[in-house]
C-alpha positions in Angstrom: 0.0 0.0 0.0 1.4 3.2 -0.7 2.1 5.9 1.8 0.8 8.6 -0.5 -1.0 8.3 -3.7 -0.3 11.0 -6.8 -3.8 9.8 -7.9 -3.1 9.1 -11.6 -3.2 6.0 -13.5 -0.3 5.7 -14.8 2.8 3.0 -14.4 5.4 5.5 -13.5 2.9 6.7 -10.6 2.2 3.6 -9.3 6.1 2.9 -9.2 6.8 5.9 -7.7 4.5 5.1 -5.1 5.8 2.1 -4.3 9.5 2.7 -4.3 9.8 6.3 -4.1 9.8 7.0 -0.8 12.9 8.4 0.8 15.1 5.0 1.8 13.0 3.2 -0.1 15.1 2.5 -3.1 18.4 2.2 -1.1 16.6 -0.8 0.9 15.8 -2.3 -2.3 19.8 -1.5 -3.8 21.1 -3.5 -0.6 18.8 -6.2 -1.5 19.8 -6.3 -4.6 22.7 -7.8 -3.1 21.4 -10.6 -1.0 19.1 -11.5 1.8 20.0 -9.0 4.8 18.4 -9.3 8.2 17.0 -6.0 10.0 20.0 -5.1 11.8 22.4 -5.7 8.8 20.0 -3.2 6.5 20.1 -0.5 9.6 24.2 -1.1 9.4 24.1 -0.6 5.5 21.8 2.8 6.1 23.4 4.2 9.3 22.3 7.5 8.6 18.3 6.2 8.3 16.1 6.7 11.6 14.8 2.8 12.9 11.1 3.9 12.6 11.8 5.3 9.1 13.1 1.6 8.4 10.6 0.0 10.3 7.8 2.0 7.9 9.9 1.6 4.8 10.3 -2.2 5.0 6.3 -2.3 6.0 5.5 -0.2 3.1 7.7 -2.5 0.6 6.2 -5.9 1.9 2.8 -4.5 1.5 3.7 -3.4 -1.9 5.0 -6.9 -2.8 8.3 -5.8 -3.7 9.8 -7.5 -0.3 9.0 -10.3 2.2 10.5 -11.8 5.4 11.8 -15.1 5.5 13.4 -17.8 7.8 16.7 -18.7 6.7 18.6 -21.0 8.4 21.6 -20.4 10.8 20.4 -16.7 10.3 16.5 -16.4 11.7 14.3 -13.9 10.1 15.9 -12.1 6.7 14.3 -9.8 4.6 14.4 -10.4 0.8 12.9 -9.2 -2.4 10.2 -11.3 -3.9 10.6 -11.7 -7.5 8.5 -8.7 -8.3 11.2 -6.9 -6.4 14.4 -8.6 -8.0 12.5 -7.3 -11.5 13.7 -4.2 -10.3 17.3 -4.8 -10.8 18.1 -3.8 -14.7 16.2 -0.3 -13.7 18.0 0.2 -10.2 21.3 -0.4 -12.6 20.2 1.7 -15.1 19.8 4.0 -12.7 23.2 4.3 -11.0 24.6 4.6 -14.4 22.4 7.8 -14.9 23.5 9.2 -11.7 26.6 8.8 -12.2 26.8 11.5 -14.8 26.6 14.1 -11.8 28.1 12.6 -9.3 31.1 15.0 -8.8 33.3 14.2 -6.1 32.1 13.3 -2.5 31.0 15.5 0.4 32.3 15.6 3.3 30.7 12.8 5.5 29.7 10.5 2.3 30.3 7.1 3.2 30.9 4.0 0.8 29.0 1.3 1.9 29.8 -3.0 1.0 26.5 -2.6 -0.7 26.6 0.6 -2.3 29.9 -0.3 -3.7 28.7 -3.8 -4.4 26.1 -2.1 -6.6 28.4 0.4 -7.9 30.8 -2.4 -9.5 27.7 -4.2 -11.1 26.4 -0.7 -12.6 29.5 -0.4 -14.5 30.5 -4.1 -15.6 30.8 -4.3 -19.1 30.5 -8.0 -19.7 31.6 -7.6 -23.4 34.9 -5.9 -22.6 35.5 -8.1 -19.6 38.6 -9.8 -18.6 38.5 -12.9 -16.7 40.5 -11.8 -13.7 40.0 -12.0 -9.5 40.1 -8.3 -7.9 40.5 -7.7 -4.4 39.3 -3.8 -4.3 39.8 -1.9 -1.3 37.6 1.5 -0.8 38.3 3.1 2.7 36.9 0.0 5.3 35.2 -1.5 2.6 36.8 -4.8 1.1 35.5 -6.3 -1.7 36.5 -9.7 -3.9 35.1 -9.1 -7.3 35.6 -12.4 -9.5 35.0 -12.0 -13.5 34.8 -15.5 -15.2 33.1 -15.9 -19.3 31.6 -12.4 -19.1 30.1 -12.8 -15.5 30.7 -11.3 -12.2 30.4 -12.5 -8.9 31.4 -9.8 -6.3 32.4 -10.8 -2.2 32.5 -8.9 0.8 35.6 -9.5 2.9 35.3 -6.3 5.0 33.4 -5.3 7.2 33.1 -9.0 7.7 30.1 -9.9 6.2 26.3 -10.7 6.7 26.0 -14.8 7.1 24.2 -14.4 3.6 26.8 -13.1 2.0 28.6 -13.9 -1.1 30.5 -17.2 -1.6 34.1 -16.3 -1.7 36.1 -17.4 -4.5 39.1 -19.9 -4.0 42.5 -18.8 -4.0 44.5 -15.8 -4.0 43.1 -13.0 -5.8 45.4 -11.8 -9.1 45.4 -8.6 -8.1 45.1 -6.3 -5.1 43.8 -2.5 -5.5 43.7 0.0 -3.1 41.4 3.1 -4.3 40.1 6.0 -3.2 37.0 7.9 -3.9 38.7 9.2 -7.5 38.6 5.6 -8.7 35.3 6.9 -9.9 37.0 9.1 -12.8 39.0 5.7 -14.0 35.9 4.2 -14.4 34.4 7.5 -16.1 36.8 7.5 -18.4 38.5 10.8 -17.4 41.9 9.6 -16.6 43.6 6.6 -17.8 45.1 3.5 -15.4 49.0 4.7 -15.8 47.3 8.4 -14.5 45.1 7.1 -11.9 48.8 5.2 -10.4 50.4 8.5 -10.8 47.8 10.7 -9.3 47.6 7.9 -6.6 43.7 7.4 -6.6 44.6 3.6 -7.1 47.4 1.7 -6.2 48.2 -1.9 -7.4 49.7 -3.3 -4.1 49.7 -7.0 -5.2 50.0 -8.6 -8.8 51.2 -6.4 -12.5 50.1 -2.9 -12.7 48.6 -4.3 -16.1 45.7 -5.6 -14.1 44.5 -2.4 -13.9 43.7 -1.6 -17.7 41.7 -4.8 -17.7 40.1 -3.2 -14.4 39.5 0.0 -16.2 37.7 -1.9 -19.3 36.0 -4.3 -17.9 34.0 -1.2 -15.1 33.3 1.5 -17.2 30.9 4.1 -17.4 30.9 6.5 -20.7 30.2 9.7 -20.0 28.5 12.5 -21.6 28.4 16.1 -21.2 25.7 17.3 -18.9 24.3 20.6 -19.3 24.2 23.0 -16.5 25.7 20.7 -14.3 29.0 21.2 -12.5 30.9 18.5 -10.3 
């Protein structure tokens, strides 16, 4: 049930009413990634207030876009039903439009396991992809992104992860990168691998610096000129 109705018939209303309510799509983006109990969804949204949550999560079951499970070894997850995981090839579209105008962070912007999860799936280009096993640091976020035959599985290693998690893959990764929040200008395009080394917004601190071209092709994000807009 909505919290507010535009009253119009129309598809984009009726969406808008059911995921456009403020949290509401970055619940659905964290589970996206996987199954996440209450408290893990609260840990992924620090900055949302628990009744706002509480509401949010209400709001979306009602809608049919999520529903609480038992999963074993973990009690009661939340999940998105299949009308919610529908949602994914929009919610990817849509980081790749907001992208665009971005700009650089603000003070106090965090990077979250599954905002950065969600971030590396927005720009994989499976047709430019190189099979290769990344382990991609981003302030306290970890992350073991694997690309095998043009698909990617993506890990968290830290903060230690939800028990519903991603499987990690075996082995040592081939390479080790250490980025900050200017990695986002390799993957727009705007500076090339051997600049983002010698600018230091990515370091290659295990395996050949050459991993990181195959990095840069295989997350990318063309951009385009926006009008009026300045980072």
């Amino acid at each position: 049930m909505a919290a507010r109705s535009y009253g119009q018939y129309c598809g984009v209303t009726t969406a808008v009413e059911l995921i456009g309510e403020r949290w509401a799509m970055l619940i659905v983006r964290d589970l996206l990634v996987g199954p996440r109990r209450y408290t893990d969804l609260k840990q992924g949204l620090p900055r949302i207030p628990t009744n706002i949550l509480s509401t949010r999560l209400k709001d979306l079951q009602e809608g049919g876009v999520v529903r609480r499970v038992p999963l074993k070894n973990c009690g009661l997850v939340y999940e998105l039903t299949p009308y919610g995981c529908a949602l994914e090839p929009i919610m990817l579209a849509i980081g790749r439009w907001g992208f665009q105008a971005m700009g650089d962070p603000s003070p106090g912007d965090v990077v979250t396991p599954d905002s950065l999860t969600m971030a590396l799936r927005t720009a994989f280009q499976p047709d430019g992809a190189t099979d290769a096993d990344y382990e991609l640091h981003v302030g306290d976020v970890a992350l073991r992104a694997q690309v095998r035959g043009g698909e990617l599985s993506v890990a968290q290693i830290a903060p230690p992860a939800p028990p519903v998690g991603g499987r990690m893959p075996d082995g040592e990764p081939d390479a080790v990168l250490v980025a900050g929040p200017g990695i986002r200008r390799l993957i727009a395009g705007e500076i090339t691998p051997t600049e983002a080394i010698a600018q230091d917004v990515v370091a290659v601190v295990r395996g050949e610096e050459s991993f990181l071209d195959s990095f840069a092709s295989t997350f990318h994000i063309a951009s385009f000129e926006l009008q009026g807009v300045t980072s």
